[in-house]
C-alpha positions as CSV (number, residue, x, y, z in Angstrom):
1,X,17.3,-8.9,-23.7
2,X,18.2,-9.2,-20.3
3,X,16.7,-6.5,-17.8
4,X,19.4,-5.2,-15.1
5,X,17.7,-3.9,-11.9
6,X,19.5,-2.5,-9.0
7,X,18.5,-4.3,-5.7
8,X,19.1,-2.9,-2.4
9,X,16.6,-5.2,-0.7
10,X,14.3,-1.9,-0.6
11,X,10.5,-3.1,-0.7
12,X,9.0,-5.3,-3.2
13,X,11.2,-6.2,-6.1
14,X,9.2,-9.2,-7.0
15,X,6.7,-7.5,-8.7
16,X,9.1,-5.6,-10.6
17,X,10.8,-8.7,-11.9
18,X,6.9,-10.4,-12.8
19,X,6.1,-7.2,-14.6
20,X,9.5,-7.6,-17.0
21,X,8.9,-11.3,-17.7
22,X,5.0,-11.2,-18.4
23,X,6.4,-8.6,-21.0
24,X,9.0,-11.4,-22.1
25,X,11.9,-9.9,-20.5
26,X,14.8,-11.7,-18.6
27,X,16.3,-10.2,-15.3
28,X,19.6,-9.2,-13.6
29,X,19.6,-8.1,-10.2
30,X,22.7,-6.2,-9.0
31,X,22.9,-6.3,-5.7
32,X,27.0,-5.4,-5.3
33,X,30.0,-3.7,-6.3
34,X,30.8,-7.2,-7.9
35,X,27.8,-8.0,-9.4
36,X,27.7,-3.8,-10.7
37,X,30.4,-5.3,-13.1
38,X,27.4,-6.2,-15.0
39,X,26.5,-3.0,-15.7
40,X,29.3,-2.7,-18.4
41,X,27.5,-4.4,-20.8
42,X,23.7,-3.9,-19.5
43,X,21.5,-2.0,-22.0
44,X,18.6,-1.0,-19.8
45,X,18.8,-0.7,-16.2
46,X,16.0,-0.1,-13.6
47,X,16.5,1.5,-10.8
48,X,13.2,1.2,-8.0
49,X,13.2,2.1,-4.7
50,X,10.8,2.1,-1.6
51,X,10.0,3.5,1.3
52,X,12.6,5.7,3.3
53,X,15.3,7.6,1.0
54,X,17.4,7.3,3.8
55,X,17.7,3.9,3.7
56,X,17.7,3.4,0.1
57,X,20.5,5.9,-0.3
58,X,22.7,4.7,2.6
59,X,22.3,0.6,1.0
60,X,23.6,2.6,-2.6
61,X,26.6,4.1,-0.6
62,X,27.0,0.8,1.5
63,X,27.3,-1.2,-1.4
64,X,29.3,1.1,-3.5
65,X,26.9,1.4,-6.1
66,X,26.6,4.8,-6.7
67,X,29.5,5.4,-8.7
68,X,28.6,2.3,-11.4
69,X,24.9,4.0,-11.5
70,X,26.6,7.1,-12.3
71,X,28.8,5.7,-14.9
72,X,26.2,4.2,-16.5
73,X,24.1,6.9,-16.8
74,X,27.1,8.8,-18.4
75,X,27.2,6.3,-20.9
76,X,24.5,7.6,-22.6
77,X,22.5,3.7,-21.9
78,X,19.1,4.1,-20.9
79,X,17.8,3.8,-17.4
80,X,14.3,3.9,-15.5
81,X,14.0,4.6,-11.9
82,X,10.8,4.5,-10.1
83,X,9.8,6.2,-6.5
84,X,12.3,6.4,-4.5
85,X,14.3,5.7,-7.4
86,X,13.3,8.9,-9.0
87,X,13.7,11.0,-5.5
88,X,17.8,9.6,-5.5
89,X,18.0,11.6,-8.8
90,X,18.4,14.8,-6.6
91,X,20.3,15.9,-4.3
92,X,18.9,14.7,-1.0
93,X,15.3,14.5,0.9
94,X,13.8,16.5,3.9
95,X,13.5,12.8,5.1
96,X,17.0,11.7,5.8
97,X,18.4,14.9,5.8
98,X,22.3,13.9,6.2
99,X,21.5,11.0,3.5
100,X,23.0,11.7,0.2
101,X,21.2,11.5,-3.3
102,X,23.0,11.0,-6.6
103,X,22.7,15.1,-7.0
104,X,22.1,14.6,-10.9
105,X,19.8,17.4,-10.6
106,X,19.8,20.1,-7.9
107,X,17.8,20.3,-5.2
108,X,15.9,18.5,-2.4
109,X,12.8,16.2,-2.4
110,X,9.8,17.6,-0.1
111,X,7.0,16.3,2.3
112,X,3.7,16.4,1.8
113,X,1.9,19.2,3.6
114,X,-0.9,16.6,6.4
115,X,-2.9,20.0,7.0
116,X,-5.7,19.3,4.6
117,X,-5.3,16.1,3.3
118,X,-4.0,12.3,4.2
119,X,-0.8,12.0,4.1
120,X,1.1,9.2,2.6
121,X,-0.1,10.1,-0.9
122,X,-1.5,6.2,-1.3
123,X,-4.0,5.8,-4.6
124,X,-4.4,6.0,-7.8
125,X,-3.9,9.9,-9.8
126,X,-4.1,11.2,-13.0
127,X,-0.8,12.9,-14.6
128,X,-0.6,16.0,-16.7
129,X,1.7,15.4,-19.5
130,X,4.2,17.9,-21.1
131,X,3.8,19.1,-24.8
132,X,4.8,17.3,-27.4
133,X,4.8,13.9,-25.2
134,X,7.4,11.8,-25.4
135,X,7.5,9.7,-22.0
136,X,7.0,6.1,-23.3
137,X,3.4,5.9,-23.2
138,X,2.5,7.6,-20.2
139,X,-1.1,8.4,-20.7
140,X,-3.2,11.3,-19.2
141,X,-6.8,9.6,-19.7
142,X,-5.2,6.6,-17.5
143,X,-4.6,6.7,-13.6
144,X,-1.5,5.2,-11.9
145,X,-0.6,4.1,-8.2
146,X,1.1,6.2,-6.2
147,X,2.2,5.5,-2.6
148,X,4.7,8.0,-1.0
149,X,5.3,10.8,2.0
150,X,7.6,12.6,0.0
151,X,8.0,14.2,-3.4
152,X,9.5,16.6,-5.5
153,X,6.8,20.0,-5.3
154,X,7.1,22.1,-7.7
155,X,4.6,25.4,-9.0
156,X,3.7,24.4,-12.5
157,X,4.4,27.6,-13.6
158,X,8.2,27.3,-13.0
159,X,8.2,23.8,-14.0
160,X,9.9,24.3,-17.2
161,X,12.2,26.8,-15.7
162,X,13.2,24.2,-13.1
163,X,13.7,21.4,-15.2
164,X,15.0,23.3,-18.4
165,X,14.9,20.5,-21.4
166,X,13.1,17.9,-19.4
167,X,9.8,16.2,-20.4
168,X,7.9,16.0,-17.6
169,X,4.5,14.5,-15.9
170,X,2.8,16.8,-13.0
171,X,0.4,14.9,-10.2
172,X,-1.9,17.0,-8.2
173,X,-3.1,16.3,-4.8
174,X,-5.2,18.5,-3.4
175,X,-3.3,21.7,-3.3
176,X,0.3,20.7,-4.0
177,X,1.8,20.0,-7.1
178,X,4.3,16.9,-7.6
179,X,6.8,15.4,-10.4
180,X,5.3,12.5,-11.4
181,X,7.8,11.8,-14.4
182,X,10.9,12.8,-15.8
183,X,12.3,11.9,-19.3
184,X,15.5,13.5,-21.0
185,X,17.6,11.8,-23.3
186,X,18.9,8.4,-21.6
187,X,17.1,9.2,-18.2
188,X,13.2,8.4,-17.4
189,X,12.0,8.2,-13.8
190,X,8.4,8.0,-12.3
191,X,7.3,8.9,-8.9
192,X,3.9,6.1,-9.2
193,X,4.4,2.6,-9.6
194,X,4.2,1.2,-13.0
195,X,4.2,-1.9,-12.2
196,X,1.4,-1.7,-9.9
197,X,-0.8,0.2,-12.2
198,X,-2.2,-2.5,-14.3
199,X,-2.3,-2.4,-17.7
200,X,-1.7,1.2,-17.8
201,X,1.7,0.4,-15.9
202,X,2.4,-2.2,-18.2
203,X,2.5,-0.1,-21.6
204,X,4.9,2.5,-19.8
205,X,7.4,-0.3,-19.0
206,X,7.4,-2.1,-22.0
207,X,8.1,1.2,-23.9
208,X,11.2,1.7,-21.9
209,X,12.2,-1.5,-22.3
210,X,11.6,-1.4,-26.3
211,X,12.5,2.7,-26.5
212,X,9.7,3.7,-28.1
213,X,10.1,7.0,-26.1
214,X,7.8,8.3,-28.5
215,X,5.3,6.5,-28.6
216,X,2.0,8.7,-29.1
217,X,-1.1,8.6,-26.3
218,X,-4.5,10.8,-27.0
219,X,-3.8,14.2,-24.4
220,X,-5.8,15.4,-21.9
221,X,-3.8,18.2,-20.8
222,X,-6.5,18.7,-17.8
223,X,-4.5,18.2,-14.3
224,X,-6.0,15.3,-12.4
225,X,-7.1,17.3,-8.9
226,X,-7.3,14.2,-6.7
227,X,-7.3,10.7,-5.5
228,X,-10.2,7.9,-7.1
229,X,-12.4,6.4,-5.0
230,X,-10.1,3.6,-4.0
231,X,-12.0,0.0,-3.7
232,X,-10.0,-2.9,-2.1
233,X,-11.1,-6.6,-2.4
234,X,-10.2,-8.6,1.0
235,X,-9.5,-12.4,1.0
236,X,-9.5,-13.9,4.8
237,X,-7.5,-16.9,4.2
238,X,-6.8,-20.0,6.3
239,X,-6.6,-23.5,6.3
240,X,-9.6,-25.5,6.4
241,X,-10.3,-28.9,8.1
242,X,-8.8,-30.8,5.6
243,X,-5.4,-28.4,5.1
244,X,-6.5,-26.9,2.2
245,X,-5.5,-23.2,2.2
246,X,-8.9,-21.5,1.4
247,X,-10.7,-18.1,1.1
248,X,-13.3,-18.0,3.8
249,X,-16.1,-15.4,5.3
250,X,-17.9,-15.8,8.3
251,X,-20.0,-13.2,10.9
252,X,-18.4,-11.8,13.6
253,X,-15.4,-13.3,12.5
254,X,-16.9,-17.1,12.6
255,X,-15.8,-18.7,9.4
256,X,-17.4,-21.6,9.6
257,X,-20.7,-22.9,8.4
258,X,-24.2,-23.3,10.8
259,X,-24.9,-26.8,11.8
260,X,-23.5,-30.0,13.0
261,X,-20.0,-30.2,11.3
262,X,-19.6,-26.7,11.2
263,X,-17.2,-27.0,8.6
264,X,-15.0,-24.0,7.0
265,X,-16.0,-22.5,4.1
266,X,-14.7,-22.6,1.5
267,X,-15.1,-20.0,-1.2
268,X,-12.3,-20.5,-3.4
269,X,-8.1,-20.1,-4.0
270,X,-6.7,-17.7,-3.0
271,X,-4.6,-16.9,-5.9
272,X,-7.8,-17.8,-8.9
273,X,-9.5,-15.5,-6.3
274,X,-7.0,-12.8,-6.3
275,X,-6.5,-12.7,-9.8
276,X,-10.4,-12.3,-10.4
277,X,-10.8,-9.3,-8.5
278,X,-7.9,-7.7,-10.7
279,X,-9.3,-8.4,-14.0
280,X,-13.0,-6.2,-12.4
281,X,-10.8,-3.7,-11.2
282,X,-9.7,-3.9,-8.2
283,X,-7.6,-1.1,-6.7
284,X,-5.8,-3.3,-4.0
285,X,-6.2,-6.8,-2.9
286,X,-5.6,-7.7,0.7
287,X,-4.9,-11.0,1.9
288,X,-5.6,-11.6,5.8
289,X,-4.1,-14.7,6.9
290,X,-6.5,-15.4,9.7
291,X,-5.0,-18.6,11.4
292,X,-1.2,-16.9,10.9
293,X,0.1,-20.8,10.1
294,X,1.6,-20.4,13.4
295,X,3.7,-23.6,13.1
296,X,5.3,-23.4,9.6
297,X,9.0,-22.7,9.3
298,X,9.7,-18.7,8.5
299,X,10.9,-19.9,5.2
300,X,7.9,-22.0,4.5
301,X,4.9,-19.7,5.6
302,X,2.3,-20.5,2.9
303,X,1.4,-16.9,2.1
304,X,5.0,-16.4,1.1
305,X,4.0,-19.1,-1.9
306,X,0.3,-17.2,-2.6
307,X,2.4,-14.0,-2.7
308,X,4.6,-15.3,-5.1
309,X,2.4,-16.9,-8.0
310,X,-0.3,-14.1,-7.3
311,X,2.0,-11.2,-8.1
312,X,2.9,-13.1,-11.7
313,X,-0.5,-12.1,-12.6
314,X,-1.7,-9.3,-10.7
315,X,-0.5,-6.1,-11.2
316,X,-2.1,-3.9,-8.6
317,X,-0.8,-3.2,-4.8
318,X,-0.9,-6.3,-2.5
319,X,-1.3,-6.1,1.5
320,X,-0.5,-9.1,3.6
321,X,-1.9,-9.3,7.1
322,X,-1.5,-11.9,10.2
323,X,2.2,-13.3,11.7
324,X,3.7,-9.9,11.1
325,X,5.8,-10.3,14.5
326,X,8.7,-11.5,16.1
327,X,8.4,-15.5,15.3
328,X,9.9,-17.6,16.8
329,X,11.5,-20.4,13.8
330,X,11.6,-24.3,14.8
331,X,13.9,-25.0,11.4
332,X,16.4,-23.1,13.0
333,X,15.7,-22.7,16.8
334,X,15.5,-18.8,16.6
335,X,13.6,-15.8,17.3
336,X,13.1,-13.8,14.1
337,X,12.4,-10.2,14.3
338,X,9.2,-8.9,12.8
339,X,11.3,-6.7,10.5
340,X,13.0,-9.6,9.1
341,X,9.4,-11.5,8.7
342,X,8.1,-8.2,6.9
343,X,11.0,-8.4,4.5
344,X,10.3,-12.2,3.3
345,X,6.6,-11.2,2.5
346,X,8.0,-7.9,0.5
347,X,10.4,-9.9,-1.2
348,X,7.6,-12.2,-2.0
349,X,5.4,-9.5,-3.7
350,X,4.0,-8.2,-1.0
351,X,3.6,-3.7,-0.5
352,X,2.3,-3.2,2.6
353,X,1.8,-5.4,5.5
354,X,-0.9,-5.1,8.1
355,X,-0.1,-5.4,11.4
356,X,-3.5,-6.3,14.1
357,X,-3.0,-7.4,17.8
358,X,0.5,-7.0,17.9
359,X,-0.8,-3.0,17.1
360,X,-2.9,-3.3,20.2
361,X,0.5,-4.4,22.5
362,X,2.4,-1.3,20.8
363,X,-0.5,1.3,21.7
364,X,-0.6,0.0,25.1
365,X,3.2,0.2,25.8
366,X,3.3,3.5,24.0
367,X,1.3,5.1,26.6
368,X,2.5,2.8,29.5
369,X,6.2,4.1,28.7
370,X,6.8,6.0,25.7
371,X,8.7,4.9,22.2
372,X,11.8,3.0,22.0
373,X,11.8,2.3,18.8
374,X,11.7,-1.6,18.6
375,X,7.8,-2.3,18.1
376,X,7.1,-3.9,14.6
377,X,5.3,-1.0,13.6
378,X,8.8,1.4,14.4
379,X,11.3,-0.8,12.8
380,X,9.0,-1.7,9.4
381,X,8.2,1.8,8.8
382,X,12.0,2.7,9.8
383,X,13.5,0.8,6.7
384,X,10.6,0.6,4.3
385,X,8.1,3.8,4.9
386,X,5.0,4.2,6.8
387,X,3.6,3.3,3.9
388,X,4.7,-0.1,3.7
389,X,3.0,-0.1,7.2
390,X,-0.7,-0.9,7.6
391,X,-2.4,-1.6,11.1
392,X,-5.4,-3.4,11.4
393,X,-7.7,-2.2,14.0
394,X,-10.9,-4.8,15.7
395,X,-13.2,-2.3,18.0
396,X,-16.2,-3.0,19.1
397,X,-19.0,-0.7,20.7
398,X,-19.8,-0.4,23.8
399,X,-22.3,2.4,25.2
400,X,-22.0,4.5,27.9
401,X,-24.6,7.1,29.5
402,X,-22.1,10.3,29.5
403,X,-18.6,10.6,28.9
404,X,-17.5,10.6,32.8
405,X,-18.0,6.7,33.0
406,X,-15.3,5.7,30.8
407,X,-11.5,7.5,30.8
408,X,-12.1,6.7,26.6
409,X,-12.9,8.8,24.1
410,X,-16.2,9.2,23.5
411,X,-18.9,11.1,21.3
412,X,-22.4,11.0,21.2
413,X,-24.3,8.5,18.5
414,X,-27.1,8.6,16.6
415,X,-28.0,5.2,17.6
416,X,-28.8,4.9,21.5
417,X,-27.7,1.7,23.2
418,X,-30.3,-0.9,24.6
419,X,-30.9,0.9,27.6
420,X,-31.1,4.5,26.1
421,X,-27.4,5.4,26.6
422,X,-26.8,8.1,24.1
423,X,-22.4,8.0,24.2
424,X,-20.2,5.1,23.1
425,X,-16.9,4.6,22.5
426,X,-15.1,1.7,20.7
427,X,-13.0,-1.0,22.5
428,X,-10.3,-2.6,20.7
429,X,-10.0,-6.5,20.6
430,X,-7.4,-8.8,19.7
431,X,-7.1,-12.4,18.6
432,X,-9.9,-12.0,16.1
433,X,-12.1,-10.0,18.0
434,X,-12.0,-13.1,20.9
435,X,-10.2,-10.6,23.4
436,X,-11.0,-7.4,24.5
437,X,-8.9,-4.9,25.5
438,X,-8.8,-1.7,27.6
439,X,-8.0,0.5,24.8
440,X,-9.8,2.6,22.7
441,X,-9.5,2.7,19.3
442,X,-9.8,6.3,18.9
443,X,-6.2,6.0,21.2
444,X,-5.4,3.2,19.5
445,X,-5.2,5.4,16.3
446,X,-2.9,8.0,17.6
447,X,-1.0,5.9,19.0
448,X,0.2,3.5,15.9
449,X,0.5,7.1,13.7
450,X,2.9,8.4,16.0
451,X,5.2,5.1,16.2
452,X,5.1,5.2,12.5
453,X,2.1,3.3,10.7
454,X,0.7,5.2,7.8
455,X,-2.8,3.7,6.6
456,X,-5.2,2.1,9.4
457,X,-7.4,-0.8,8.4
458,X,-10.5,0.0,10.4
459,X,-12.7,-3.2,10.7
460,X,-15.8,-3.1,13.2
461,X,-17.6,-6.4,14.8
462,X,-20.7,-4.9,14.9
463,X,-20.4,-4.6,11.1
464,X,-18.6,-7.6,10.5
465,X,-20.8,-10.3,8.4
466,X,-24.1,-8.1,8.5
467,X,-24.0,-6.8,5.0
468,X,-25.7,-3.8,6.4
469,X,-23.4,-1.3,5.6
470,X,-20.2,0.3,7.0
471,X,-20.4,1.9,10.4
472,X,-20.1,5.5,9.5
473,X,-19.7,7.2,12.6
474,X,-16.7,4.6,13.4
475,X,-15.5,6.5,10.3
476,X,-15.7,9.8,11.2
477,X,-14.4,9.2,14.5
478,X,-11.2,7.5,13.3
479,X,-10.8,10.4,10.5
480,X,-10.7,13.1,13.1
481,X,-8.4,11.6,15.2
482,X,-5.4,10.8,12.3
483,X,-4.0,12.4,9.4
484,X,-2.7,9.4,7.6
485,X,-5.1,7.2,5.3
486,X,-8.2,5.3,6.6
487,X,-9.4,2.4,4.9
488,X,-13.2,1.9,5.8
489,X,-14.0,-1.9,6.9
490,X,-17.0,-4.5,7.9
491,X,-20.1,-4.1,6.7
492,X,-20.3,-3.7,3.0
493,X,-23.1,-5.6,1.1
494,X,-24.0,-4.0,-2.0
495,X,-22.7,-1.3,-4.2
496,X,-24.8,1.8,-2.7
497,X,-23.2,1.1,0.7
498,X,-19.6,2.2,-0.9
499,X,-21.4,5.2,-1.9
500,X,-22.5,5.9,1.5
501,X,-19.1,5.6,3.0
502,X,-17.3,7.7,0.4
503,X,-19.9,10.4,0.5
504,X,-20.9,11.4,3.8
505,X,-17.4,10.5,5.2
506,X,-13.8,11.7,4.6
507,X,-12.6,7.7,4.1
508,X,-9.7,7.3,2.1
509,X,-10.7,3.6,1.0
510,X,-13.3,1.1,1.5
511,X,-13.1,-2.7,1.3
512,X,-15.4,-5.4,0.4
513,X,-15.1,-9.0,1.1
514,X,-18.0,-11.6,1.0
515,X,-20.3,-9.7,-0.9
516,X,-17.4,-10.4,-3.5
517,X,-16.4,-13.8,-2.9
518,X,-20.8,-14.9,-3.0
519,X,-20.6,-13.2,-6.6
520,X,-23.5,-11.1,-5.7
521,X,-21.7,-8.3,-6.4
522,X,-18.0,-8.1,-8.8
523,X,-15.8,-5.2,-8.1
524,X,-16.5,-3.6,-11.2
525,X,-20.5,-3.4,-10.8
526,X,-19.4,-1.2,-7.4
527,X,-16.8,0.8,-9.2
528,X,-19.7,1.5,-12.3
529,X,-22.7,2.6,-9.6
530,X,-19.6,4.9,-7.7
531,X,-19.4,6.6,-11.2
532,X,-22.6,6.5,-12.5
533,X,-23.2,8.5,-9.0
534,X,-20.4,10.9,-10.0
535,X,-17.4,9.7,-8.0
536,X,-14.1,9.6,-9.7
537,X,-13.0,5.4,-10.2
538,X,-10.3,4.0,-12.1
């Protein structure tokens, strides 16, 4: 059977299509009013969407697709949307307020109250399933991936009342209550991403796509009340000395071995390596290209190739960091715009893409002269989400004696400096920690939030390489000064310090890198101390 999905270039639809064929599908993109003609004899139709609703929406009107959605839906075929996809089922979104929805239920979609909580939504949540269940194997014991700003709230006491012969899902975070799912009749839509949520994911799309709508799961009717503990596997890759495109792991960002030849290491392919970590349970892998293949044609960058094999086998969220900027091309003499870079690697597989010095010339110009809306952070996060946005952040730490001797922010550590000094504050670097810059990270952090970025990757050269554990008050410091997630960074050697990190700070993520790639440790011995400790893991 083929697989129709309607494509209006919005995020990652790569891993969409891998997902249908590993579950023996063909696929049909519909990407036009001509190709929509399709539709007429498609019998299931997918309908994803991600990042800004705006966007989405407008591309549906542009293309004159809404009407061939609509009268397809009316034809009593079956049809899936996911995210975004299930947000156009209403009637529009405090988003893009002048952006119109499909309206096929009343209403508007909401955002997330930042108050108490990070906000996107990024992670993996439990669902509370309606009784009797019938939404094609969606299963309350299992956690799915979720990555959004925006959603439909709702009081689970009116639920029902609000979506009167609906089956639903309901997702908790912290104190707001979301739809999650919707099934009635020849309509199912999910807010998560099923085909990011491994195996779990997999079962819910294959029992659309076979219409076992019915298709029975043990209940636990218990409403899931917050994010796991989210652990991310990272994968520095570059080329080594003999153009092999390799995982590596240095300290302090030195990737290559002690001794006369000082060769790279080497510690594996990246997409073997990739797909290891998924099968012991990691949450997110993260490729950082580290040399940026700075003189490969746009069209031939090799993480574009990684991206595309590794997402056949790995169904869990993929970030892609380094040569997210304007490029200039040599196959065809041009300067590309970051945005248009960013879209290769999210039509590659990619779901967020990290963005590191080029972060560091944004903050600086933000404060120099304001926002004009053409840094690579703006325009990503303009057409696919902040959460499609990830910036990378290098500081280092340098001590001061009191706060008057530095215009940065500054608090005082735990840890006085060689000579006593009992502040610091951390100074953000560039080029892989080989430049420094007059900026403070703290800054740096407020900066990138308000021109749109919505998760910081906070590495720390102190930390990097030392196995001694994350840099906790680097943490904290980052936390207070942002509302949107924070990924903890550098420093990770064995399971306990992942504890350390999720329990005596607010961290939102924490990533591991060498520890992995030496097999001292596998993803799933950290994730089985994290719960044997009493922290919620997927």
């Amino acid at each position: 059977m083929n697989v129709h999905i309607i494509d209006v270039d919005s995020g990652n639809i790569r891993s969409l299509q891998n997902a249908i064929h590993s579950l023996g599908y063909q696929v049909v993109l519909v990407r036009n009013l001509d190709e929509a003609a399709a539709l007429e004899d498609a019998e299931k139709v997918l309908l994803p969407g991600v990042g800004n609703f705006g966007h989405f929406m407008d591309q549906v009107h542009l293309k004159q697709l809404a009407d061939p959605i609509k009268k397809y839906i009316n034809s009593g075929r079956p049809i899936m949307g996911i995210c975004v996809g299930l947000q156009a089922l209403f009637e529009g979104s405090v988003e893009s307020p002048t952006s119109q929805g499909l309206a096929i239920l009343k209403g508007t979609v909401d955002r997330f109250s930042s108050t108490t909580k990070s906000v996107p939504h990024i992670g993996w949540n439990g669902v509370k399933v309606s009784l009797p269940t019938r939404l094609y194997s969606i299963d309350p014991t299992e956690k799915y991936y979720f990555v959004h700003t925006y959603a439909r709230l709702v009081s689970e006491a009116d639920v029902e009342k609000e979506f009167p012969g609906w089956d639903y899902a309901l997702g908790r975070y912290e104190d707001e209550t979301f739809i999650a799912a919707l099934a009635k009749d020849n309509l199912f839509f999910t807010q998560f991403h099923p085909e990011k949520s491994g195996r779990a994911g997999l079962n819910v799309i294959d029992a659309f796509l076979s219409g076992n709508r019915t298709d029975g799961v043990a209940v636990d009717n218990s409403l899931s009340t917050g994010l796991t503990k989210r652990v991310i596997a990272c994968l520095d890759v570059r080329t080594n000395d003999q153009g092999d495109i390799v995982v590596t792991k240095g300290d302090q960002y030195d990737v290559r071995d002690k001794g006369d030849k000082g060769s790279v290491r080497n510690l594996g392919k990246p997409v073997e390596v990739a797909e290891k970590y998924y099968q012991q349970g990691a949450d997110e892998v993260t490729f950082l290209n580290i040399t940026s293949f700075r003189n490969s044609p746009i069209q031939d960058l090799p993480m574009l190739e990684i991206l595309r094999v590794a997402s056949k086998s790995v169904f869990v969220p993929f970030t892609i960091g380094g040569g997210i900027r304007d490029t200039y091309d040599p196959a065809t003499d041009r300067m590309v715009p970051a945005l248009e870079v960013a879209h290769l690697y999210f039509r590659s597989g990619a779901d967020k893409v990290s963005i590191g010095s080029d972060a560091v010339d944004s903050a600086e110009k933000f404060y120099r002269d304001g926002s004009d809306g053409s840094s690579p952070i703006e325009t990503i996060s303009k057409a696919y989400g902040a959460q499609a946005v990830v910036v990378s952040v290098d500081p280092k730490r340098v001590y001061v004696s009191k706060p008057s001797e530095t215009r940065h922010h500054t608090f005082k550590t735990q840890f006085p400096g060689p000579n006593g000094e009992e502040y610091v504050w951390y100074q953000c670097t560039t080029k892989g920690g080989r430049e420094d810059r007059d900026l403070g990270a703290y800054e740096l952090a407020q900066a990138v939030e308000k021109l749109g970025a919505g998760e910081l990757l906070l590495n720390c050269i102190d930390k990097d390489g030392t196995n001694s554990g994350f840099d906790l008050e680097l943490v904290r410091d980052i936390k207070s000064a942002v509302r949107i997630p924070v990924i903890a960074s550098s420093g990770a050697g064995k399971p306990e310090h992942f504890y350390e990190v999720f329990e005596n700070t607010t961290t939102d993520a924490a990533l591991g890198a060498g520890m992995f790639h030496r097999d001292e440790y596998t993803v799933g011995q950290v994730k089985e101390y994290l719960s044997s400790r009493g922290l919620v893991v997927r």
